[in-house]
TIBA-230858 format. One record per residue (C-alpha): residue number from 0; residue in three letters; z, y, x. Coordinates in nm, 3 decimals, m for minus. Each point is the difference from the previous one (the first is absolute). Layout:
% TIBA-230858
<pt num="NUM" residuo="Ala" w="Z" v="Y" u="X"/>
...
//
This chain:
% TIBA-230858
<pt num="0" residuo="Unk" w="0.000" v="0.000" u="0.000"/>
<pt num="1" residuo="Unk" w="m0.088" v="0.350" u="0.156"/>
<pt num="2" residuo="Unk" w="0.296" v="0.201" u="0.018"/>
<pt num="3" residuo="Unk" w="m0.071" v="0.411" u="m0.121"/>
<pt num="4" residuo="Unk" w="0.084" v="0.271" u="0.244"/>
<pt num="5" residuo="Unk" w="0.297" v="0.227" u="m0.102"/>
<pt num="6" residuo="Unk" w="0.060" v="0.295" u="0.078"/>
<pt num="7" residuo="Unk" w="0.335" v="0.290" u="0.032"/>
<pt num="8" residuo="Unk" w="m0.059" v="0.315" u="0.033"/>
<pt num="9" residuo="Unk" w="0.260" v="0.115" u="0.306"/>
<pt num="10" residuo="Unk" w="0.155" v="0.344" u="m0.070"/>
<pt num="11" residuo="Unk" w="m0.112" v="0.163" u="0.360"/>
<pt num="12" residuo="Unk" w="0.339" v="0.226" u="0.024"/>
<pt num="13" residuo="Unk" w="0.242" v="m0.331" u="m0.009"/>
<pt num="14" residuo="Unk" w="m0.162" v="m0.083" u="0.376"/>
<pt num="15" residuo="Unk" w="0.201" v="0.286" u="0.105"/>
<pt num="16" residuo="Unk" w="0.303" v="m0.235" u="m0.075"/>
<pt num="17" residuo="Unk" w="0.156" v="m0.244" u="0.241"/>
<pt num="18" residuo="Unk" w="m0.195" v="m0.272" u="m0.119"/>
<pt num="19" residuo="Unk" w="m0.312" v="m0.219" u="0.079"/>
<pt num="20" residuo="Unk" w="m0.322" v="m0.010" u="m0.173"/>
<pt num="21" residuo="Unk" w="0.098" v="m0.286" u="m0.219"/>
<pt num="22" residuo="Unk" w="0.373" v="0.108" u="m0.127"/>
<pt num="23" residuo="Unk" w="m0.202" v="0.382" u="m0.066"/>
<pt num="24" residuo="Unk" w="m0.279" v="m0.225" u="m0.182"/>
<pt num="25" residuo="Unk" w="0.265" v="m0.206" u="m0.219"/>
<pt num="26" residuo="Unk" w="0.249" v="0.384" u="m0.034"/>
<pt num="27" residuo="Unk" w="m0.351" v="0.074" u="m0.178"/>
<pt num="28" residuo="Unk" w="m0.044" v="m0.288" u="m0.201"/>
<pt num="29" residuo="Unk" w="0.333" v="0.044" u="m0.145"/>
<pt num="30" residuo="Unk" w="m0.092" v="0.363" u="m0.018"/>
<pt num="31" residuo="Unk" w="m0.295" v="m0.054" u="m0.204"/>
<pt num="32" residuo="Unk" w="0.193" v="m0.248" u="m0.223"/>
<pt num="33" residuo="Unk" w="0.290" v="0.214" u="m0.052"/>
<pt num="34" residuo="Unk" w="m0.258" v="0.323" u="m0.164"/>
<pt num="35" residuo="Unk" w="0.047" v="m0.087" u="m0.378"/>
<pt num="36" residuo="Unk" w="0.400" v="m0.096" u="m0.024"/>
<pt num="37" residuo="Unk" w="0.134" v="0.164" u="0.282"/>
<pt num="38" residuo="Unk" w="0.050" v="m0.359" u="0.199"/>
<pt num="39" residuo="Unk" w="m0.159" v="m0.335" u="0.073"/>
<pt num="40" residuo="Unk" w="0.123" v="m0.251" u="m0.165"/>
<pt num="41" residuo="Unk" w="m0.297" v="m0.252" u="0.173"/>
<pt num="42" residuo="Unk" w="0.151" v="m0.331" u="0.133"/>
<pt num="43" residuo="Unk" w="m0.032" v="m0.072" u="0.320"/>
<pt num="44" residuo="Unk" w="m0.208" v="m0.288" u="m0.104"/>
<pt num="45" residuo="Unk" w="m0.281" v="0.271" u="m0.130"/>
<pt num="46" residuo="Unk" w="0.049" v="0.223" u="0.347"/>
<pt num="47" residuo="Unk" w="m0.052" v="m0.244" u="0.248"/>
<pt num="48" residuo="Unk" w="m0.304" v="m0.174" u="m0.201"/>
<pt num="49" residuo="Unk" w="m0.113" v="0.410" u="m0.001"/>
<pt num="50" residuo="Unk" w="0.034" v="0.002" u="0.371"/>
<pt num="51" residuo="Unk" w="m0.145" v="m0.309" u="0.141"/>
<pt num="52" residuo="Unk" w="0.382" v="m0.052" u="0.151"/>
<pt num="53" residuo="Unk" w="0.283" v="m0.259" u="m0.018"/>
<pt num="54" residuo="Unk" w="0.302" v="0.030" u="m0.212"/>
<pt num="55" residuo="Unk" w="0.227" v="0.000" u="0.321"/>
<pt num="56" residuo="Unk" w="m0.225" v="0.259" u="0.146"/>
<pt num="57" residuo="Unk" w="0.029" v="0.186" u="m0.315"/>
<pt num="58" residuo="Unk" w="0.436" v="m0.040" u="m0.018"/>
<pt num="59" residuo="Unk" w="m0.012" v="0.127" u="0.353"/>
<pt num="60" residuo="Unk" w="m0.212" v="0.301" u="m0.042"/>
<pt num="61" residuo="Unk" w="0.186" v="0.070" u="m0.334"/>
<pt num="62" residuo="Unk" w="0.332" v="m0.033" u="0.143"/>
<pt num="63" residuo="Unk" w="m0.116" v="0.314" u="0.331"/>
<pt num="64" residuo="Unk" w="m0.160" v="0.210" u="m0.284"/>
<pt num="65" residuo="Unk" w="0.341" v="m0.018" u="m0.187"/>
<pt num="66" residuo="Unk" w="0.196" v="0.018" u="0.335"/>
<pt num="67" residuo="Unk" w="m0.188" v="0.301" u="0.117"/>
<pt num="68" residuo="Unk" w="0.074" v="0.161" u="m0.368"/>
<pt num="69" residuo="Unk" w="m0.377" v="0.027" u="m0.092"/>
<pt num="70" residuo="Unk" w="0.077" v="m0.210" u="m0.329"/>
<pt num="71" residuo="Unk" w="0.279" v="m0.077" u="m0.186"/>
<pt num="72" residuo="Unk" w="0.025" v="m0.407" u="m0.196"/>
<pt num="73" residuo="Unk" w="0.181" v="m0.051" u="m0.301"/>
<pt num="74" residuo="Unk" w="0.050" v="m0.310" u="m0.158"/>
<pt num="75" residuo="Unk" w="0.171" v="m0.059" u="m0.280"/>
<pt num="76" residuo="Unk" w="0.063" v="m0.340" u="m0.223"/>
<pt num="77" residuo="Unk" w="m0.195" v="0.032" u="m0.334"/>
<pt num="78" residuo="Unk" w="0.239" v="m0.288" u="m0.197"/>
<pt num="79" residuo="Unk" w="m0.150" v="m0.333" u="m0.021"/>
<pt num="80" residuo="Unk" w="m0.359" v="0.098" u="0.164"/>
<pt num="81" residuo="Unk" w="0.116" v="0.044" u="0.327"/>
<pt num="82" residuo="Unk" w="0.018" v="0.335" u="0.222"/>
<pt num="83" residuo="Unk" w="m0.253" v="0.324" u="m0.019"/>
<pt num="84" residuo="Unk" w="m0.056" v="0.183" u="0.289"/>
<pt num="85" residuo="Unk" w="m0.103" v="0.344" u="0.045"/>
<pt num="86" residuo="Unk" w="m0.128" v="0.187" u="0.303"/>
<pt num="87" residuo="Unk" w="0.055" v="0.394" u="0.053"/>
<pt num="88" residuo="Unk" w="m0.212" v="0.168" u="0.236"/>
<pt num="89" residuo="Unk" w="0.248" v="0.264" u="0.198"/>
//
């Protein structure tokens, strides 16, 4: 099966952060996702499948982009369907 090409859009002024070229291209993913509520609220499932990356990959860079206080996580358990996360862009 031949796999489609995807594409982000990187927000230029986040390179000016201390981060490399692929937490600045996931800071705009979330960035993009985060438009219409305020947050993303993607899994991270649905960002490393949008990034061509692997879920530890995608933990780790997570985890510096919270660390370095470019986004703020949220979770919170929803009752008997598990946990929601959200994901604030700072």
């Amino acid at each position: 099966m031949k796999q489609k090409a995807k594409f982000v859009n990187v927000n230029l002024e986040l390179m000016e952060r201390d981060l490399n070229i692929k937490e600045v291209t996931l800071l705009s993913l979330i960035q993009s996702l985060a438009k219409k509520k305020g947050y993303c609220f993607a899994t991270n499932e649905v960002l490393s499948e949008s990034l061509g990356i692997h879920d530890r990959t995608l933990y780790r860079m997570l985890n510096k982009l919270e660390d370095g206080e470019h986004i703020t996580r949220i979770t919170h358990s929803i009752g008997n369907y598990g946990k929601e996360r959200r994901i604030y862009i700072n």
